[in-house]
N, C-alpha and C positions, 0 to 999 in steps of 0.2 A: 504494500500500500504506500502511497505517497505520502509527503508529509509537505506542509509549506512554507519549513525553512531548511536549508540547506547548511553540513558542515563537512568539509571535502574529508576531514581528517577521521570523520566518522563513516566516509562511504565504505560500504561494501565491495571493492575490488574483483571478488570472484563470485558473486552472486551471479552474472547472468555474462553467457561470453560476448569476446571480444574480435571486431574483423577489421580485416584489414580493409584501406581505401580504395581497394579496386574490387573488391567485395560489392561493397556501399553499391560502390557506380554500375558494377553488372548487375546486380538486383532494382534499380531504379532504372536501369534501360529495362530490364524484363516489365516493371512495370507500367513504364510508358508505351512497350508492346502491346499490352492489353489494353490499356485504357485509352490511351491516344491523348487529343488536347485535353479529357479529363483530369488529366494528371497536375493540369493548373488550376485546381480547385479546391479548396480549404479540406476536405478532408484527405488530402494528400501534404498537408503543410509540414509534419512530421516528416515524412519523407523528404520535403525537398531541404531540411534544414540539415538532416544527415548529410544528403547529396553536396551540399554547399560544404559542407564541414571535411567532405572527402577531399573534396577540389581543392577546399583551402590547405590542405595537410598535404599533398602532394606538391603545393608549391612552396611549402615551407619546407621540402624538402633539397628542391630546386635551390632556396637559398643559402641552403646548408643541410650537406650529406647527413649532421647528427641527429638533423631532423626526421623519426622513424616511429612513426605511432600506429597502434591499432585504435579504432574508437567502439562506441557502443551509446546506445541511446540511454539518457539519464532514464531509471524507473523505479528512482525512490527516493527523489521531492519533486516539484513544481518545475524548480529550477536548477539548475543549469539546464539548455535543451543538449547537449552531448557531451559525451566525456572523454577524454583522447586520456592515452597511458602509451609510455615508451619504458624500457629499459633501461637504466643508467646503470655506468660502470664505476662504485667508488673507489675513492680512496685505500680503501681497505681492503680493495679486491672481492667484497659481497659487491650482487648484483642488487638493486635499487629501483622500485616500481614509481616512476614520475606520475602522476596521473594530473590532469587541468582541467581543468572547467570550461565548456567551450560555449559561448552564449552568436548566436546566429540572428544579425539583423539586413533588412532589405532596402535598402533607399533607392528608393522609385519614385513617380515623379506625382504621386499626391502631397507627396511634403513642400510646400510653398517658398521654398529656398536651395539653391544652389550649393548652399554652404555645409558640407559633409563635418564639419564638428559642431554647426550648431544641430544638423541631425544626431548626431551620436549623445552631444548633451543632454537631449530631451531622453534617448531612450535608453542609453544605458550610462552615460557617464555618473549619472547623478546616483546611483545604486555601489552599494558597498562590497563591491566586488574585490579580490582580495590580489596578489601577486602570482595565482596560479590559476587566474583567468586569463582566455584567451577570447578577444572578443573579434569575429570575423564581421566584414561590412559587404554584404556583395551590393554594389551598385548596379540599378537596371535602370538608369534614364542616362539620355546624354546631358554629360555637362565633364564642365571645363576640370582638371586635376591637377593639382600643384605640389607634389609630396612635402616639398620644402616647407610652404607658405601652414600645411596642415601640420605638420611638424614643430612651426612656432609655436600655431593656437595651443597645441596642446600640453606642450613643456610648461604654457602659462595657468591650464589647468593641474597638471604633474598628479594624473591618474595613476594606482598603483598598477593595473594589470597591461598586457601585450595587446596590441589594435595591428589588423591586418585588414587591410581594402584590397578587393580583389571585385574584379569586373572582366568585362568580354570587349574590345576593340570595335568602332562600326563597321559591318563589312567583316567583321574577320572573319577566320574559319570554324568551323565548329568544332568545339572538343580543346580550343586554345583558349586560355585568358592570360589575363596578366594581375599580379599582384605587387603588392609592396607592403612594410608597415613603417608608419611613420613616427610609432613609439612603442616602447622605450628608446629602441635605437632605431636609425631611421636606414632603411635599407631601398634603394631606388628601384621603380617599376621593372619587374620581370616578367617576359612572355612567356608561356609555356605551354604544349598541346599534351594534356592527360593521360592520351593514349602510349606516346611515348616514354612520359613519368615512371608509369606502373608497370613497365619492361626491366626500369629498374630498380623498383621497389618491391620488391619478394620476400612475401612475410607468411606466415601457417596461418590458415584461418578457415572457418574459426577459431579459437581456443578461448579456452579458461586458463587462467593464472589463479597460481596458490601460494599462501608465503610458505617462506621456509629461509635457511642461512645458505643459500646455492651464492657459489664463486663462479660458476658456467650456469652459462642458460642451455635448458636441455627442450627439447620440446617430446609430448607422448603423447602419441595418438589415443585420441577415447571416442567413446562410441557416443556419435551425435543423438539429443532428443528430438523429436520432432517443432518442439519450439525453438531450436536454435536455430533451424534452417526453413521455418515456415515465415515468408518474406515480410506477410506483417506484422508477425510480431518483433524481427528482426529492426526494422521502422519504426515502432510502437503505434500500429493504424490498426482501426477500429474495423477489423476485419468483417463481422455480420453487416452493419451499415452498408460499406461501399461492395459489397456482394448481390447485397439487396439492392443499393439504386443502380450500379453500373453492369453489374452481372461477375462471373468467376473466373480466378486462375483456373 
């Protein structure tokens, strides 16, 4: 069950598995195979926030190798809408389960300004997000982007958590976008086509992770539930609903 407040330090890590980013994206084309333009429709919003969340972690890959996450849909609070976890290597030679909070927002063109930090201040800066938030911006209208200029505004606010804007070029090809983040440190626009990404991003997936004092990461095959691999719930989508109005996998 959900709860509606959120404490990273108390999540549950190996309650429900975890896939990789080209997971995400093959199960969001399968189900844009079935549904067709339905798929831009509020009961697919879950879905497309994973989808974003994939695209955004493949390019934060793009802008550093160390960047290697599996994610999985938050399913127990409100908020965060997904959760990314990587592996870190300490100090000490144990291995180290990173996990982030990843909060997915859309600036498109009902917001009455051009201004992508006074959008962000309405919607997320103002919440007490903490240093292992990751907050993605996909932009879908055109307008003008200055990574610099959005880089001042925000060093003048001095957000604790990571902001990554990440959009699609006019005209461009499908399957490319380009990202950058402009805080904490500000890393300049990267293109990138997805399909290419995830040729070299080779992760086991699904899996579950368990603690334990492991110096190697070892991976062991276990025998999938039918929940890990039934695609709505891997999305967290209200599967009866959209059966009933759109029809079945």
């Amino acid at each position: 069950m959900k709860t509606s407040s959120f404490d990273i330090t108390s999540y549950d890590q190996s309650r429900d598995p975890w896939y990789s980013p080209k997971e995400i994206l093959d199960d969001f084309e399968l189900l844009r195979s079935v549904y067709g333009e339905n798929i831009y429709k509020s009961e697919f919003k879950r879905a497309h926030e994973m989808f974003t969340a994939a695209v955004a972690l493949l390019g934060t890959y793009e802008l550093s190798s160390e960047n290697v996450y599996w994610l999985q849909r938050n399913r127990q609070s409100d908020s965060p809408d997904v959760m990314a976890a990587q592996l870190i290597n300490r100090v000490d030679n144990l291995i180290q389960l990173g996990v982030n909070q990843m909060e997915i927002t859309e600036f498109e063109s009902h917001f009455p300004s051009d201004d992508i930090v006074e959008f962000l201040t309405k919607v997320k800066l103002s919440k007490s997000y903490d240093s292992r938030t990751i907050i993605v911006c996909l932009i879908n209208r055109e307008v003008p982007i200055n990574p610099g200029q959005i880089r001042d505004q925000l060093v003048k606010i001095h957000p604790k958590f990571t902001i990554f804007i990440m959009g699609r070029l006019l005209e461009g090809e499908i399957g490319v976008f380009t990202i950058f983040s402009p805080y904490p440190r500000l890393t300049y626009p990267l293109q990138y086509n997805v399909n290419d990404v995830v040729k070299k991003y080779n992760l086991p997936s699904p899996l579950r992770l368990s603690r334990g004092m492991a110096k190697k990461v070892s991976f062991e095959k276990i025998q999938l539930e039918s929940q890990d691999v039934n695609i709505y719930n891997i999305f967290g989508l209200d599967e009866k609903k959209i059966k009933a109005k759109y029809g079945k996998i």
